[in-house]
MDAnalysis code that builds the backbone (N, CA, C; Angstrom):
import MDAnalysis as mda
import numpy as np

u = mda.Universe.empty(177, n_residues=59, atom_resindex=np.repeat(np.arange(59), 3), trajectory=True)
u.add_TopologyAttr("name", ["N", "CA", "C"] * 59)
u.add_TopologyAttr("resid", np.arange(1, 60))
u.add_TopologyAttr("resname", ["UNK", "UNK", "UNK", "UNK", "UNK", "UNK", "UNK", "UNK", "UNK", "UNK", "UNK", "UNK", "UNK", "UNK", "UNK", "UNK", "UNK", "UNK", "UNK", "UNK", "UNK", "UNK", "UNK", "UNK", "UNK", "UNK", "UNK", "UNK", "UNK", "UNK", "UNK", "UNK", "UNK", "UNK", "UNK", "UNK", "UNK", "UNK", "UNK", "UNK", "UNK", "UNK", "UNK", "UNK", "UNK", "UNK", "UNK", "UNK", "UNK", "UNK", "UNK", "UNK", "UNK", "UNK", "UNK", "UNK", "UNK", "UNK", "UNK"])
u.atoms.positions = np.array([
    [0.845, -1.183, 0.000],
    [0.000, 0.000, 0.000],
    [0.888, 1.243, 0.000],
    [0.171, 1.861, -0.685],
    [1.336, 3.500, -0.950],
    [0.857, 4.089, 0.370],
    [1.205, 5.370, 0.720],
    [1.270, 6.534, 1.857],
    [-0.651, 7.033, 1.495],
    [-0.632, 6.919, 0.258],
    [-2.056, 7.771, 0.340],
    [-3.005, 6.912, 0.423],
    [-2.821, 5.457, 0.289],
    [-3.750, 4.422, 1.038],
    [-3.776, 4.170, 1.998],
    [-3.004, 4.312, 3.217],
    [-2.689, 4.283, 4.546],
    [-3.471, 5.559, 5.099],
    [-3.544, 6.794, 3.967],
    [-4.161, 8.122, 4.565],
    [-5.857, 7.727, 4.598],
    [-5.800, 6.938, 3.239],
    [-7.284, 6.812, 3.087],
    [-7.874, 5.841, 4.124],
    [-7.181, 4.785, 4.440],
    [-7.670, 4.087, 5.497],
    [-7.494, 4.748, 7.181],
    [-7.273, 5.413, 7.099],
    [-6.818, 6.071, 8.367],
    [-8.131, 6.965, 8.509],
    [-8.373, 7.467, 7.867],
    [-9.565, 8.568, 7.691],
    [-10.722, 7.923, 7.521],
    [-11.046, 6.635, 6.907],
    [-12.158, 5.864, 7.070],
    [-12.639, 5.263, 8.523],
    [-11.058, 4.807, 9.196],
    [-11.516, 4.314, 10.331],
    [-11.794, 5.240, 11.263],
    [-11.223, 6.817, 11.161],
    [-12.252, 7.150, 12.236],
    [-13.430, 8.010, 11.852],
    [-13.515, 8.565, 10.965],
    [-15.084, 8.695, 10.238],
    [-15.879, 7.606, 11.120],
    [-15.512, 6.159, 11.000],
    [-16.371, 4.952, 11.490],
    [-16.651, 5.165, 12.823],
    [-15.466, 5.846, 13.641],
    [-15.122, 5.859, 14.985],
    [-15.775, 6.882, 15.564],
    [-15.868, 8.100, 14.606],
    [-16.444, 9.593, 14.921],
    [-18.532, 9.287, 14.805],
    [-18.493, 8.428, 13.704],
    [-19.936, 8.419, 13.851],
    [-20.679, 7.155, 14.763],
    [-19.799, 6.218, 15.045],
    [-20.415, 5.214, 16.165],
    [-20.310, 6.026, 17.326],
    [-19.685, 7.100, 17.884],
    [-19.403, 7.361, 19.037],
    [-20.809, 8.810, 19.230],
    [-21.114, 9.325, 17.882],
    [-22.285, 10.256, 17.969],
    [-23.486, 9.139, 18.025],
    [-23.936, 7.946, 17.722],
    [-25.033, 6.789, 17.164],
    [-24.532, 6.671, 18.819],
    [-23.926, 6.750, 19.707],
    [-24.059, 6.185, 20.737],
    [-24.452, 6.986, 21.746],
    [-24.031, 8.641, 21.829],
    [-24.565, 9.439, 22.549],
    [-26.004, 9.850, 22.172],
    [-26.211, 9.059, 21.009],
    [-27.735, 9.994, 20.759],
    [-29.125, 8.856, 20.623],
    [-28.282, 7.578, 20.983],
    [-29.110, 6.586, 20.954],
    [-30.265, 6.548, 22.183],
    [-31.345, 5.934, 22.150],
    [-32.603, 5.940, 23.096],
    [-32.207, 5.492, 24.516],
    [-31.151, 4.813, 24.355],
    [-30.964, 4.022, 25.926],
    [-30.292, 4.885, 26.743],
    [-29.242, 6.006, 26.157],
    [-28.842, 7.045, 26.905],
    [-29.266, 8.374, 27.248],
    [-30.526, 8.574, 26.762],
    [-31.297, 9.738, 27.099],
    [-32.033, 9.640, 28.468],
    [-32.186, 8.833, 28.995],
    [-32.412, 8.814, 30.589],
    [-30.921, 9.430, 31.392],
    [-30.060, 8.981, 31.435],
    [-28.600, 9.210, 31.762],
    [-28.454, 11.129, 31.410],
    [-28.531, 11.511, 30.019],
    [-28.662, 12.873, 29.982],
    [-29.282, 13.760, 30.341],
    [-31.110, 13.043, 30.726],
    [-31.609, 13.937, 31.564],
    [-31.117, 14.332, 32.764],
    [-30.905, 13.449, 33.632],
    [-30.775, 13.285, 35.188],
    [-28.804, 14.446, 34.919],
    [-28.284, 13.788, 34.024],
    [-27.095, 14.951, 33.867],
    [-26.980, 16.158, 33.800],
    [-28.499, 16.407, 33.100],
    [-28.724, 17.668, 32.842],
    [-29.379, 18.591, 34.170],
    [-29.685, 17.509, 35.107],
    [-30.067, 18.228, 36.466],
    [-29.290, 18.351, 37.098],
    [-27.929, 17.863, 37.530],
    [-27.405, 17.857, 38.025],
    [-26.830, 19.591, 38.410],
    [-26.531, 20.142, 37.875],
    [-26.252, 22.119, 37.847],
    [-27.817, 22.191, 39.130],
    [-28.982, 21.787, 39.006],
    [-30.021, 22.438, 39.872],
    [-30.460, 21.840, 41.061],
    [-29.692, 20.512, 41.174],
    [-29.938, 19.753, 42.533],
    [-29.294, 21.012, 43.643],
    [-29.805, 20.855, 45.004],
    [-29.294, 21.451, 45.900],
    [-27.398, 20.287, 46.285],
    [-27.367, 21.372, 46.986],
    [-25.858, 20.874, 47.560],
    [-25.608, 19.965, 49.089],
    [-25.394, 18.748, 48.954],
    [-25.822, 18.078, 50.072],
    [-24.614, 18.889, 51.142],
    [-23.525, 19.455, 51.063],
    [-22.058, 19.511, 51.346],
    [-23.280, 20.218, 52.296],
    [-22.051, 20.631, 53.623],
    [-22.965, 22.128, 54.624],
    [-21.548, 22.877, 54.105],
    [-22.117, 24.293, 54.561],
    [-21.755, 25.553, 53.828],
    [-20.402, 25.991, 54.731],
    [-19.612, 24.862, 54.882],
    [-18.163, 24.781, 55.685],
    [-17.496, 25.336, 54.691],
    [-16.538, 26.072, 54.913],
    [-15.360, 26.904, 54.320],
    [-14.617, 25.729, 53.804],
    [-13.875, 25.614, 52.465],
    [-12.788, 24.827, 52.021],
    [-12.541, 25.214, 51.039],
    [-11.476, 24.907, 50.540],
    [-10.596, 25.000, 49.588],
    [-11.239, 24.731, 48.134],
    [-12.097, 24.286, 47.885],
    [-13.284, 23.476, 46.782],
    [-13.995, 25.040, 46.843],
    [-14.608, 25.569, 47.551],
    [-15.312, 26.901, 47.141],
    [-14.500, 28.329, 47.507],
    [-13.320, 28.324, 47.388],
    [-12.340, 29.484, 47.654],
    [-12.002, 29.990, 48.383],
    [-12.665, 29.605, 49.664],
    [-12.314, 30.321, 50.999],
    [-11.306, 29.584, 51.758],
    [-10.896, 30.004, 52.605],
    [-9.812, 30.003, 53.081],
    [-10.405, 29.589, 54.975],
    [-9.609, 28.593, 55.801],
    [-10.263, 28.290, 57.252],
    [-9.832, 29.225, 57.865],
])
């Protein structure tokens, strides 16, 4: 195989790789998983409102 068949196969396999991996985020079985992800930003915060290093303050 020459250099520009190695390019062409190179670019096929992840075309293959790029669109199984979108067919998988957008498939029916993972849209439960994205909702509940998508709440996650509006759940309350179980933590108590202790000073640490995680929200910038300082003890």
């Amino acid at each position: 195989m020459s250099g520009d068949s190695w390019h062409i196969v190179w670019t096929l396999l992840l075309m293959a790789a790029f669109i199984g991996i979108v067919a998988w985020a957008w498939s029916r079985k993972r849209q439960q998983d994205f909702k509940e992800a998508a709440q996650l930003p509006l759940e309350e915060d179980d933590r108590g409102a202790h000073s640490t290093r995680e929200n910038g303050e300082s003890r």
